[in-house]
C-alpha positions in Angstrom: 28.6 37.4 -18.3 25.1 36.7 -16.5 25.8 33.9 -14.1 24.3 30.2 -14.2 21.5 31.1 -11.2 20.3 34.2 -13.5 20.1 31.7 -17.1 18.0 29.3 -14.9 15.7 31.4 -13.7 15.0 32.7 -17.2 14.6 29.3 -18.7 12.4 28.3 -16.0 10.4 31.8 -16.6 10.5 32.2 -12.7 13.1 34.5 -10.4 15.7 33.0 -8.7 14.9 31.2 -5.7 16.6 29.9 -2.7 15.9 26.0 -2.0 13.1 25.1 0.2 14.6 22.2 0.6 14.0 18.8 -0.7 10.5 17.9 -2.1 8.3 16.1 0.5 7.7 12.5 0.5 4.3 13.3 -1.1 1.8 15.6 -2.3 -1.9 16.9 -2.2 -3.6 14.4 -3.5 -1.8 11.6 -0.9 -2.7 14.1 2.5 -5.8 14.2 1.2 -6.3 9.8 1.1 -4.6 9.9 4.5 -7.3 12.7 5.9 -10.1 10.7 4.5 -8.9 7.5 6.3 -8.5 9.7 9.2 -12.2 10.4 8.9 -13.3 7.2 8.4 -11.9 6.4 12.4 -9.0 4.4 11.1 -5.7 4.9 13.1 -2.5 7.3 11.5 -0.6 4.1 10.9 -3.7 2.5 8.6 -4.5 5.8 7.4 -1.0 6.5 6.3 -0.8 3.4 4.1 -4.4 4.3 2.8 -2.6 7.3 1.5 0.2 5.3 -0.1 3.1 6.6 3.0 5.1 4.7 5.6 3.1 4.8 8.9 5.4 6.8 10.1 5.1 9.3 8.3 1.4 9.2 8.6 1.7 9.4 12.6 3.9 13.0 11.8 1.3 14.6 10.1 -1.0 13.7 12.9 0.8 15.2 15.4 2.0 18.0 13.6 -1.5 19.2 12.7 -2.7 18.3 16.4 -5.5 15.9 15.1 -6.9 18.3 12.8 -6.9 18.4 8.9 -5.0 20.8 7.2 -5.8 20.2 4.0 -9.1 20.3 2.4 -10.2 16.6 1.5 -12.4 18.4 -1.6 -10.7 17.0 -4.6 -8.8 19.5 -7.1 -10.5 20.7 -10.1 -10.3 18.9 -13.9 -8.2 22.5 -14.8 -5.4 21.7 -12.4 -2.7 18.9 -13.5 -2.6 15.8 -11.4 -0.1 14.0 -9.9 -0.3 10.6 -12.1 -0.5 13.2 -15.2 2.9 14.6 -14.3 4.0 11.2 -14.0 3.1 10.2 -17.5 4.7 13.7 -18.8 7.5 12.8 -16.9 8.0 9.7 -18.8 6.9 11.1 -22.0 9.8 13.9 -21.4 12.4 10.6 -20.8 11.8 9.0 -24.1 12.0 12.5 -25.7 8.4 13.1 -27.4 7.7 16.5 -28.2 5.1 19.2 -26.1 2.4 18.1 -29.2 2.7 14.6 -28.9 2.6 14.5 -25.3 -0.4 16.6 -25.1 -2.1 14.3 -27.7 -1.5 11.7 -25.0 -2.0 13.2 -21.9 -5.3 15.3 -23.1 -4.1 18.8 -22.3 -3.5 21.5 -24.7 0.6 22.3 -26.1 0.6 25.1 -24.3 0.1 23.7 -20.6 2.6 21.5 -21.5 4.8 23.8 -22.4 4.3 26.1 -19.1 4.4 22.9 -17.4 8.1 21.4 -18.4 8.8 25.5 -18.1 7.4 26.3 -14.4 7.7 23.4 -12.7 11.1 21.5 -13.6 14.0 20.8 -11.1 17.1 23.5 -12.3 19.6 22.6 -9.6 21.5 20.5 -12.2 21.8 23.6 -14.4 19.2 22.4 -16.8 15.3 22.1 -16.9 15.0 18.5 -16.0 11.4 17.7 -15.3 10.4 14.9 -12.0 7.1 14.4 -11.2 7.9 14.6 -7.5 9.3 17.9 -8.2 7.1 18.9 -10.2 4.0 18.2 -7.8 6.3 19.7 -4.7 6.4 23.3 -7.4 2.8 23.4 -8.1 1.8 22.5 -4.0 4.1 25.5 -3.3 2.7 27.7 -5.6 -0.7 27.5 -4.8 -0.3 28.0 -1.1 -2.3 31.3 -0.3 -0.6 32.5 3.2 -2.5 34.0 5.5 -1.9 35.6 8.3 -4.3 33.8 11.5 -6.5 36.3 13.4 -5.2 35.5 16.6 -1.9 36.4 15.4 -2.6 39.9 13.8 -4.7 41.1 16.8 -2.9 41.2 20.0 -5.6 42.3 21.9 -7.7 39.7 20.5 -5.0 36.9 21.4 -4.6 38.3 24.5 -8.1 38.4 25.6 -7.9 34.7 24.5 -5.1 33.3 26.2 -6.5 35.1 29.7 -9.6 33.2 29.5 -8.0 30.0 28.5 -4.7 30.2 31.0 -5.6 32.5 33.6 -4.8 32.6 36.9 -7.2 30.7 39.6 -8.2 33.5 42.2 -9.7 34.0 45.6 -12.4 35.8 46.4 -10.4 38.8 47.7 -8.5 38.5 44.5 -5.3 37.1 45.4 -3.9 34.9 42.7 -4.1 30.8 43.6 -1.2 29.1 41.9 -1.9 25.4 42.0 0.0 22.3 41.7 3.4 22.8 39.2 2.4 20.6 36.4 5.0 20.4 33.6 3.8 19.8 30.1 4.7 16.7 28.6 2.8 17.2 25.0 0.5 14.5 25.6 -2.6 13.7 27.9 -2.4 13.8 31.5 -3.2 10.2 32.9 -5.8 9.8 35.3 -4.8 10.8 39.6 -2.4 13.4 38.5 -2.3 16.7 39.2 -3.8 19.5 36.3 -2.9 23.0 35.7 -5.4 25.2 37.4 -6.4 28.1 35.0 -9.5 30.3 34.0 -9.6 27.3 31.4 -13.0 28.8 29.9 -13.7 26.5 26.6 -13.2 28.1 23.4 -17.1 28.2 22.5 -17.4 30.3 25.9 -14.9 32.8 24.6 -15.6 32.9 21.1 -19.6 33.8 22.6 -18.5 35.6 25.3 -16.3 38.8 23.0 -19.6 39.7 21.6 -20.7 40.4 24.8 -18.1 42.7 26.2 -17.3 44.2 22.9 -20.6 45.0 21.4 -19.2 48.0 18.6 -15.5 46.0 18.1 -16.0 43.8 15.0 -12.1 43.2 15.3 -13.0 41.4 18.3 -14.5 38.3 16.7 -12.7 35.0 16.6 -14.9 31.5 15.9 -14.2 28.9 18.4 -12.8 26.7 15.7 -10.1 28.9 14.9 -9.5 29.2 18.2 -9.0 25.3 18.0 -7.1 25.2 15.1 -4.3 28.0 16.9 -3.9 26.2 19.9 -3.9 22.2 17.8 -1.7 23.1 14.8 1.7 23.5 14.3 3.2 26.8 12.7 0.1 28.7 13.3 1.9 31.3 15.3 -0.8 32.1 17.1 -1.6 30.3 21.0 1.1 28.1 22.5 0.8 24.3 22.0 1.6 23.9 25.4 -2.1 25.8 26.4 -4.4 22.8 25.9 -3.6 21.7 28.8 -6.1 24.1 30.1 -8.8 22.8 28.4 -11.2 20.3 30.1 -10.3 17.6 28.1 -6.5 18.3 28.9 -5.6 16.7 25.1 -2.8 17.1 23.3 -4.5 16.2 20.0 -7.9 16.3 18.8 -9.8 12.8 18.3 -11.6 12.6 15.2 -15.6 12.0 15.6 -15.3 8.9 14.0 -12.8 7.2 16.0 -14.7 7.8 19.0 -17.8 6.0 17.4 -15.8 3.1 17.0 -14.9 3.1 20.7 -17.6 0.9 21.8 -17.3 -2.6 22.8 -17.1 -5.5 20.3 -18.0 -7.8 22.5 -21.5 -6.0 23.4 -24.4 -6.5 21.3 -28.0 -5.6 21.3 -28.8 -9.1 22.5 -27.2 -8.7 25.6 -28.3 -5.0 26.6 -30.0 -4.6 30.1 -33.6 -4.0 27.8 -33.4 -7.3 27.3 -33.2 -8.5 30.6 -36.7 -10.3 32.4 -38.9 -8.2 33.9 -38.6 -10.1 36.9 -35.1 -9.0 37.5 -36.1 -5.6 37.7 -39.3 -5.9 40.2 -37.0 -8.5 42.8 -39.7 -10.5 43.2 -37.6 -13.9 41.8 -34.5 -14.7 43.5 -31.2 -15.0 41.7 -30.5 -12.3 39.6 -26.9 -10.6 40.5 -25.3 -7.4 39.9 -21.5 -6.9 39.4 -18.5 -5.1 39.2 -15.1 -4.4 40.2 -13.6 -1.9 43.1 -10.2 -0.9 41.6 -7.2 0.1 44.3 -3.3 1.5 44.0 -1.9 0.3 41.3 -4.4 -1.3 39.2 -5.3 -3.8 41.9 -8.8 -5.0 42.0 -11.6 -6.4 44.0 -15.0 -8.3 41.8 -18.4 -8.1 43.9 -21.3 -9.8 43.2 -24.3 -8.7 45.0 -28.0 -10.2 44.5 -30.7 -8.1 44.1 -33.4 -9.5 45.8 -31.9 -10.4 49.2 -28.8 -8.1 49.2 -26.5 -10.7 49.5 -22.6 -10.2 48.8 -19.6 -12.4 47.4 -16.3 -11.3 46.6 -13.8 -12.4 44.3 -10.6 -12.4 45.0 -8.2 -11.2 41.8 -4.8 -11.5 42.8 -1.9 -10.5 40.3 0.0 -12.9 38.3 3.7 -13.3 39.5 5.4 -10.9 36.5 3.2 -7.9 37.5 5.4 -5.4 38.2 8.9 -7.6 36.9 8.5 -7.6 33.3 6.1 -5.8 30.9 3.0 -7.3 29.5 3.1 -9.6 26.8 1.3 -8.1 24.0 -2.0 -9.2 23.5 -1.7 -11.0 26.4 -3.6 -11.4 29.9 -3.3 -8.3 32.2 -0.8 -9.0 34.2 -2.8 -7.1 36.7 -5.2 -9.6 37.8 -8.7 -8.4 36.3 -8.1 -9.7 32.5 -11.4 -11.3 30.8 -10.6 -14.5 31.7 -9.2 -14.2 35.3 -12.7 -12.3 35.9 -14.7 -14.9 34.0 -13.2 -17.6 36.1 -13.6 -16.2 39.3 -17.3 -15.9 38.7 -17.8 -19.1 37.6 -15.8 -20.8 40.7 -18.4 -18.5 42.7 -21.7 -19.0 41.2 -21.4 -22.3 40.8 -21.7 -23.0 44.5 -25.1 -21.7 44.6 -28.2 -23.9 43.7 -29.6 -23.3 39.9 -32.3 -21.0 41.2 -30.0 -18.6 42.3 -27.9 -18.4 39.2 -30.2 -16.7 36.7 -28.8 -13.3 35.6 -25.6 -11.5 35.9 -25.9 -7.4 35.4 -22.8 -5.8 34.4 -21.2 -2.9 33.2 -19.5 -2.5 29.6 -15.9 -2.7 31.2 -13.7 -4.9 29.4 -13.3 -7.2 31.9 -16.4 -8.9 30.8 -15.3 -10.0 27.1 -15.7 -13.5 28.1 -19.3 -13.4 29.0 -20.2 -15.4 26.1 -18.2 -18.3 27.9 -19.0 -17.8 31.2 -22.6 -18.2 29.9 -21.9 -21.6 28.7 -19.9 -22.9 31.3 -22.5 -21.7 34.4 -25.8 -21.1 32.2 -26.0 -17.6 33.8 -27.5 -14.8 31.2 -25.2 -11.9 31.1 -26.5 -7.9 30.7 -24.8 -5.1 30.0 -25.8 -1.4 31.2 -26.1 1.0 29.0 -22.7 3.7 29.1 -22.3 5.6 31.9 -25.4 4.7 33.9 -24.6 3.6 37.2 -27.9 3.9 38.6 -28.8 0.7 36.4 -27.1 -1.7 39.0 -27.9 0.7 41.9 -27.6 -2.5 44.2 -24.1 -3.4 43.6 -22.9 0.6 43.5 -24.9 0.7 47.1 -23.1 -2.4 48.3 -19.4 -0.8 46.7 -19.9 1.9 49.0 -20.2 -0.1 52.0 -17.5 -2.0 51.0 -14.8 0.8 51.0 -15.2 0.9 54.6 -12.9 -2.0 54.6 -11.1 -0.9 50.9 -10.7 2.9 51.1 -9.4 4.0 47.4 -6.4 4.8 46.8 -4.9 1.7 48.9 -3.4 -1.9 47.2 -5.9 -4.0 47.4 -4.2 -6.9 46.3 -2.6 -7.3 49.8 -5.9 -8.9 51.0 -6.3 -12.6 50.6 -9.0 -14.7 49.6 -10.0 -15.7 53.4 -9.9 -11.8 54.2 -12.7 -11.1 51.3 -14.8 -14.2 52.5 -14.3 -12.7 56.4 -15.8 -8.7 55.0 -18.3 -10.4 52.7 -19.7 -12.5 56.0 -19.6 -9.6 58.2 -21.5 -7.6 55.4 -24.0 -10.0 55.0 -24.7 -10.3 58.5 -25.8 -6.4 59.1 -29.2 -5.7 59.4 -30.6 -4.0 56.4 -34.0 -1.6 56.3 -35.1 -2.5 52.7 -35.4 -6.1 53.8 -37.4 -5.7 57.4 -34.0 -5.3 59.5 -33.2 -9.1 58.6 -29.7 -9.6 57.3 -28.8 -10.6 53.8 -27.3 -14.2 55.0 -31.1 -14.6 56.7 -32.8 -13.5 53.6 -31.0 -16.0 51.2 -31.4 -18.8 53.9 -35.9 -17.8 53.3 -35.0 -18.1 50.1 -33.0 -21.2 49.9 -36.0 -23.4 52.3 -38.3 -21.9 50.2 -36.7 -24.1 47.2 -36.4 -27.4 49.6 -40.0 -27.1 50.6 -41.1 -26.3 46.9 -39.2 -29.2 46.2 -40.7 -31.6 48.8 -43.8 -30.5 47.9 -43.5 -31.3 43.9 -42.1 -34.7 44.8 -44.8 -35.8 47.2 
């Protein structure tokens, strides 16, 4: 007497088969909504309920495939059943029309029906009892082509490939360097902490590089995006996870393109871009155009400097911390508990440059740090025209990064420099403004402004008389 597994299988016109398990929460067609959304910059958690998933599920599939998209987002061919089709057979089946009837309805032929309600139906109840989750979770399986990666068929290759990624650092002589111990945590490393020292050659180096030392050896060949894809996603079998941390980026996932478009600052606009600024700002010849920024010390303490460009002179804000840094964590969406939030930063340059006469207070240069967000309102409560730099050029406020590097003779990095009062800042900012400086004739910034400040009076005087 054949056994219930063995009339099953022949009903179901497949062989037995063990259980993969339970059908996953969904199918092709949602991973590929969820991959799109990826594309598009949007977060997993968005992107997942794009795709019609719990956001936690969406952030699994991001981490398991490191970043990367393991699906093709091309959609599947007018020949292949889709999900909302087995749905309505599904529902056809419950109410018991025949394979005719519901391909009449669906628009198929009787006979992919048939093979349909045949291939793909659950048989763990001892019957063909078709689901359209299961049914989807059968046809997935099926078309999976498994392929062995070339990293992990070729040893030599993935050896070759690991060496230049996770090599040891050596001396000159030869003798291996170890470096710090640096255990791996599956995520970034933070900025000031130690990295694994390695070869660390980037994939593009190695996947140009095999060419090169094996000319005739057309097993030795591996893209630089497979090389990627082995190290990012899971089950791969190919390079360890725990190897991008030799990389130069050090991440544990990859960033889509798009999200790192999106990275740029709301509150910047073209409007307010250092093009924009007068020309007289950038030729000194008109008083009262500033350049600023922030020093940053241990533990996210902070210094603001203002410098002005024409006579060098310096003021210094003090940013203390608010009394819960450091007892309770940060509200969310609230001020930085830190000190240097938007509007602690806003108000300590207005309390400043408002003590200077209107002549001085005609442009403020920044950079695009966050800190800034406020500008708009700092504008309206001192009328002082805010620019931004463009990203990562320093040289566009070379005044204030000059003036930063005299001013870590009194704040070295690395210190707290929230242990330095208000009176302490005024005492450095006097004693800096008091040196002699070459670019202005060996007068000091304190005797510049002071030119600059009777030459207002006597403009003045003269304009009344």
């Amino acid at each position: 007497m054949e056994g219930s597994a063995v009339r099953r299988a022949r009903a179901a016109g497949r062989k037995p088969m063990r259980s993969p398990g339970r059908p996953p929460v969904a199918g092709r067609e949602e991973r590929q909504r969820f991959w799109a959304a990826i594309a598009e910059g949007q977060p997993s958690e968005r992107a997942a309920v794009a795709a019609g998933v719990s956001p936690v599920v969406g952030t699994r599939w991001f981490r398991e495939a490191g970043g990367m998209p393991t699906i093709s987002r091309v959609p599947l061919s007018g020949r292949y059943l889709s999900f909302a089709e087995r749905e309505e057979i599904a529902i056809l089946t419950a109410q018991r029309f025949g394979v005719r009837e519901i391909a009449g309805r669906v628009g198929r032929s009787p006979s992919t029906i048939s093979r349909e309600l045949r291939r793909n139906a659950a048989t763990r109840g001892g019957k063909l009892d078709y689901r359209a989750t299961t049914a989807q979770w059968h046809a997935d399986r099926r078309a999976r082509r498994p392929k062995t990666a070339k990293l992990a068929g070729n040893d030599a290759l993935r050896e070759y490939v690991q060496d230049r990624l996770s090599g040891m650092v050596a001396t000159a002589d030869g003798s291996p360097v170890a470096g710090p111990t640096v255990r791996w945590i599956g995520r970034r490393h933070g900025r000031r902490t130690d990295r694994r020292w390695a070869t660390a050659w980037s994939p593009e180096q190695i996947a140009n590089r095999l060419p090169v030392e094996f000319p005739d050896d057309e097993a030795m060949r591996v893209s630089h995006e497979a090389i990627y894809q082995a190290l990012y996603v899971q089950g791969r079998g190919a390079l360890r996870r725990e190897l991008t941390a030799c990389l130069r980026t050090g991440r544990a996932l990859r960033v889509p393109r798009a999200r790192t478009r999106g990275r740029g600052k709301k509150f910047v606009t073209p409007d307010v871009m250092i093009s924009e600024r007068p020309a007289e700002a950038a030729d000194r010849a008109v008083p009262g155009h500033w350049e600023g920024d922030l020093i940053l010390g241990l533990d996210s303490s902070a210094i603001g400097t203002l410098v002005e460009r024409t006579t060098r002179f310096t003021m210094l804000l003090n940013l203390p911390r608010m009394e819960e840094h450091g007892q309770q964590l940060r509200e969310h969406n609230g001020p930085p508990l830190a000190g240097h939030g938007a509007e602690a930063v806003r108000d300590a340059i207005a309390a400043a440059i408002t003590t200077l006469p209107e002549q001085l207070r005609r442009s403020l240069t920044w950079d695009q740090g966050a800190e800034m967000a406020q500008h708009v309102q700092l504008r309206i409560d001192t009328d002082l025209a805010v620019y931004f730099c463009d990203p990562h050029s320093p040289w566009q406020r070379g005044t204030n990064e000059n003036t930063n590097g005299l001013l870590r003779q009194y704040f070295p990095k690395g210190t707290d420099l929230s242990r330095h009062s208000a009176s302490d800042l005024a005492a450095v900012a006097a004693t800096l403004n008091s040196r002699p400086r070459k670019t202005l004739g060996w007068k000091t910034p304190a005797e510049a402004l002071n030119d600059q400040l009777l030459s207002f009076q006597q403009a003045g005087v003269a304009t009344t008389g």
